[in-house]
C-alpha positions as CSV (number, residue, x, y, z in Angstrom):
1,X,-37.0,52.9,2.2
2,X,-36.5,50.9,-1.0
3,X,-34.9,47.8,-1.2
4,X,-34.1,45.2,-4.4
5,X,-33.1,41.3,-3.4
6,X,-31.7,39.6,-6.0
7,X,-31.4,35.4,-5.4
8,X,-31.1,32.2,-8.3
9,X,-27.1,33.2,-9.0
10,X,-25.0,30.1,-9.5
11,X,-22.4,28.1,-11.6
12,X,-24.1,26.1,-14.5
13,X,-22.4,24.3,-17.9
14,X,-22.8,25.3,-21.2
15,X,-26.3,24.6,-22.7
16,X,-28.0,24.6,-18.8
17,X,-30.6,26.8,-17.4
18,X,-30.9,29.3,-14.5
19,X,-33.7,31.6,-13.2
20,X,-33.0,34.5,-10.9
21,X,-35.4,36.5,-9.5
22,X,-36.0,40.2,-7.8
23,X,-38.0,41.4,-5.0
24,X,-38.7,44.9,-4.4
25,X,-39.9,45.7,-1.1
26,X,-40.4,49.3,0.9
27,X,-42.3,52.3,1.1
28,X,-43.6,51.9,-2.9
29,X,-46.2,53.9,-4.4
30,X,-45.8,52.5,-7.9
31,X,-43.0,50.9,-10.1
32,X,-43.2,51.8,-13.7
33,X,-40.9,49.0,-15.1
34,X,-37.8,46.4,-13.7
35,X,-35.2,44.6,-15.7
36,X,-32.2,43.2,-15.3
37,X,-28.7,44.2,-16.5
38,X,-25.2,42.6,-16.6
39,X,-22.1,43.3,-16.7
40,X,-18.5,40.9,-17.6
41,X,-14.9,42.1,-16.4
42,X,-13.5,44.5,-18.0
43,X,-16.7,45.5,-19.9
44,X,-19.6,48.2,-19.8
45,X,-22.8,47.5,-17.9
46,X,-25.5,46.3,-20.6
47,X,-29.3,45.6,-20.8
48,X,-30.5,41.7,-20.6
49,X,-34.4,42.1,-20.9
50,X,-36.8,45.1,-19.4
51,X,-40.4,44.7,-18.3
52,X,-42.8,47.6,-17.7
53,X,-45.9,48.2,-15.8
54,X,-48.1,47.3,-19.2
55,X,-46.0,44.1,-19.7
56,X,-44.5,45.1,-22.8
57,X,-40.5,43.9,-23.0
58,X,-37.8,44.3,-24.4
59,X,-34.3,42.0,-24.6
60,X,-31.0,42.4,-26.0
61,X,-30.1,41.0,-29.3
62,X,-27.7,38.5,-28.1
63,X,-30.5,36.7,-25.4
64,X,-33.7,36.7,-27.8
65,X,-34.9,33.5,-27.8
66,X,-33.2,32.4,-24.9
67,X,-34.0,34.0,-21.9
68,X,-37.5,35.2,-20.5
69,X,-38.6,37.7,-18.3
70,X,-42.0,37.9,-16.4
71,X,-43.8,39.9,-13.5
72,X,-45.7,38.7,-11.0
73,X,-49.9,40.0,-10.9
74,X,-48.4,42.5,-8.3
75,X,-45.7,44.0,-9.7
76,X,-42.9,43.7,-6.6
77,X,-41.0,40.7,-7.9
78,X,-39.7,39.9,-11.7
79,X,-37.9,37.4,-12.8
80,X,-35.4,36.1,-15.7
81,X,-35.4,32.4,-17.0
82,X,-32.1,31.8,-18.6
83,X,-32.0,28.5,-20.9
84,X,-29.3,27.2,-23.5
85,X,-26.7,29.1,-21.5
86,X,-23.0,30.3,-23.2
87,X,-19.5,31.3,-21.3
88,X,-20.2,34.5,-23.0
89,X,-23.1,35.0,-20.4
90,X,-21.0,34.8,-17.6
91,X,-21.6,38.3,-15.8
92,X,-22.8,39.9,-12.6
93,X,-26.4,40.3,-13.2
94,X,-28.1,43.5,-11.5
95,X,-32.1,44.0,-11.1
96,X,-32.9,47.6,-11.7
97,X,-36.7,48.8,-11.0
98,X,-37.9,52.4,-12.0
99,X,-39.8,53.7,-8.3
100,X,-42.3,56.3,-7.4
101,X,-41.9,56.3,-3.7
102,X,-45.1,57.2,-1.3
103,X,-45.1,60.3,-0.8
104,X,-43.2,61.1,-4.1
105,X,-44.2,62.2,-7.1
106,X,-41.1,61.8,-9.7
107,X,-39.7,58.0,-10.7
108,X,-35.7,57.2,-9.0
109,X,-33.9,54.0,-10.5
110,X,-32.9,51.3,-7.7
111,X,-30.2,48.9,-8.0
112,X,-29.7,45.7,-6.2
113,X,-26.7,44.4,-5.3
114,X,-26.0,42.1,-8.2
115,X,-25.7,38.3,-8.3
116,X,-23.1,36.3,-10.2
117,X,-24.1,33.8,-13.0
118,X,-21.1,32.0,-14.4
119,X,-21.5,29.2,-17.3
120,X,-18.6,27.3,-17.8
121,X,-17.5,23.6,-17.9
């Protein structure tokens, strides 16, 4: 009943920008926070940049400064500016949101499917 659509994904050269953006759709009572996550061959799954329902965030050491994320005044859709791009961010990036569904009354973690970023020259 809960669905994430990830879209912005793309090739770009070193030093360029991308946004990518997340809309959660469904049977939603609330969403206490979304972020988005990445994760390179061969290595773990890692956090980019968290939002919550307050607006408070959080990023990873390694994008401070050059990424951004944001929520629209509704909540459903959040989004992550990219700029000043390095090979090393080259990853398939996932949107995660934390869900009470209606009729529900714990939180469940949704995935979407994941979209590919790749900086190179």
């Amino acid at each position: 009943q809960v669905q994430l659509v990830e879209s912005g994904g793309g090739l770009v050269q070193p030093g360029g920008s991308l946004k990518l953006s997340c809309a959660a759709s469904g049977s939603i009572f609330r969403i206490n926070a979304m972020g988005w996550y990445r994760q390179a061959p061969g290595k773990e799954r890692e956090v980019v940049a968290t939002i919550t329902r307050s607006g408070d965030t959080v990023f990873a050491d390694s994008v401070k400064g050059r990424f951004t994320i944001s929520r629209d005044n509704a909540g459903y859709t959040v989004y992550l500016e990219m700029n000043s791009l390095k090979p090393e961010d080259t990853a398939v990036y996932y949107c995660n949101a934390q869900i009470i569904r209606s009729g529900t009354s714990f939180w469940v973690n949704y995935w979407g499917e994941g979209t590919l970023v790749t900086v190179s020259s």
